[in-house]
N, C-alpha and C positions, 0 to 999 in steps of 0.2 A: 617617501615610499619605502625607501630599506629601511629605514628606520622601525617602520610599521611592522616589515616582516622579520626585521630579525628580534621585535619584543610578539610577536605571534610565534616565532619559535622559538623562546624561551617560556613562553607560557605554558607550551605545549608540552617542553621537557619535563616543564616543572609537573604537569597533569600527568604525565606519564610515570616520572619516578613515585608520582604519589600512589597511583593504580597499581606500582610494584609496591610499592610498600605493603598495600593493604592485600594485594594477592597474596604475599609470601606470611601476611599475620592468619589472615583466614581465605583461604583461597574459594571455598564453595558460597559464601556470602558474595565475594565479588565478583565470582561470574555472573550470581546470580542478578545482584543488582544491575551489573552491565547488560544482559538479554532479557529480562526483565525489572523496568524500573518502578518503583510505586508511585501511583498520582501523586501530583502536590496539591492540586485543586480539589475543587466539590462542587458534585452536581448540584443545584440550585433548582431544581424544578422536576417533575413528576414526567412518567412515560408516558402519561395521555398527553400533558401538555404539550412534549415534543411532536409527539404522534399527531396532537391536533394541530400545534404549525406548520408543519409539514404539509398535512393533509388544505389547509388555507394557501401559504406560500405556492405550493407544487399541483396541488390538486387541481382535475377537470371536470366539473361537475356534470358534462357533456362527454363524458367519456363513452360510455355505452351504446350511445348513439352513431349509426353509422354517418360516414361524412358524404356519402351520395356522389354522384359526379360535379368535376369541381370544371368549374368555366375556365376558358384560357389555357390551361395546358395541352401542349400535345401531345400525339396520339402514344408517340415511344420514344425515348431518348436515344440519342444517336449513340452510333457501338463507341467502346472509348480506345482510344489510339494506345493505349499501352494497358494490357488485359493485368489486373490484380495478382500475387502472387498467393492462391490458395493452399501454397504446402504448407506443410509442418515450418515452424518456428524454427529457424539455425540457433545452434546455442552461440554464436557469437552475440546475437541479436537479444536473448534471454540476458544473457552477458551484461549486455549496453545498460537493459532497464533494470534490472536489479542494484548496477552499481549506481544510475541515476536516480534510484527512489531514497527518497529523504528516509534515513534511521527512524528519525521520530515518528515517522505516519503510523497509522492506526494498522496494529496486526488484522487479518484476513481471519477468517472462521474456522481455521486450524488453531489462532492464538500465536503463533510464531511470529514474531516481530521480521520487518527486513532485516532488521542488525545481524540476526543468526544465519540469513541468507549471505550476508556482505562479511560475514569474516567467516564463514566455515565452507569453504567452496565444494567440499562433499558431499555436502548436506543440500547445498545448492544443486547441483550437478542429478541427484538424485529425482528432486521436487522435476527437473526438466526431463528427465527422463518419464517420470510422471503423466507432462503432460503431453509430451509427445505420443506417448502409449495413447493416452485418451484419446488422441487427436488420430490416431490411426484408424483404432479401433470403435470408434464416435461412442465408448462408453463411459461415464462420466461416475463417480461416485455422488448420489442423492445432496449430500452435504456442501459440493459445489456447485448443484445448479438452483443454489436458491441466496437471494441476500439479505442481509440484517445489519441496520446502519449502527454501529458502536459511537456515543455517544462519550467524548472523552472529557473533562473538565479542563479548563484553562485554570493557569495558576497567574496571579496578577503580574500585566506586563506582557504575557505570552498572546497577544493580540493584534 
């Protein structure tokens, strides 16, 4: 088990003297590459075809239909013993899931990767300000209340 971690941190070091390296030779290249990386993989298939598994795997073809009264349930759920907490978000909590969400996930419809949320904590700090404002004031900019699934290629192995 130490063994494990002390060649996990030397691999680490060695990852790291390299990322100086290459900052100190061209430094706007490797920022970029670092909050911005380029696929390695290719998408294999067309936007309808996704659209159209989607729309078979996910879809209800009974959607439109209302569901009527449904037998067996009662009338109203009982009150819940400890009421939801509807405020505003604590940034300690903003905090928690940004440092919890995986680098690699797919950026949001701004394009900003987490990564630039998990090492520039100003720029962090900002976005929550952000939504706290929204959440005040219930008004939302057009471009966050709609979603669009990003569609990213896996590079072989990455499965």
């Amino acid at each position: 088990k130490s063994l494990r971690r002390a060649e996990t941190r030397r691999q680490k070091q060695r990852e790291v003297k390299r990322v100086k390296g290459q900052f100190k030779k061209d430094p706007f290249k490797t920022i970029k590459g670092i909050l911005n990386p380029s696929p390695v993989g290719e998408l294999k298939c067309t936007k309808e075809e996704i659209d159209e598994h989607l729309a078979r795997t996910y879809g209800d073809p009974n959607r439109s239909q209302p569901l009527g009264i449904l037998e067996g349930l009662p009338e109203s759920a009982p009150e819940p013993e400890k009421r939801f907490n509807l405020g505003a978000i604590p940034k300690r909590e903003f905090d928690e899931v940004v440092k919890k969400a995986r680098s690699k996930s797919a950026p949001g419809s701004n394009g900003i990767p987490y990564t630039v949320y998990k090492r520039c904590p100003k720029v962090a700090g900002n976005l929550w300000s952000i939504l706290r404002t929204g959440y005040r004031t219930s008004q939302y900019p057009d471009n966050c209340r709609h979603f669009e699934g990003v569609y990213i290629p896996k590079a072989d192995g990455d499965f």
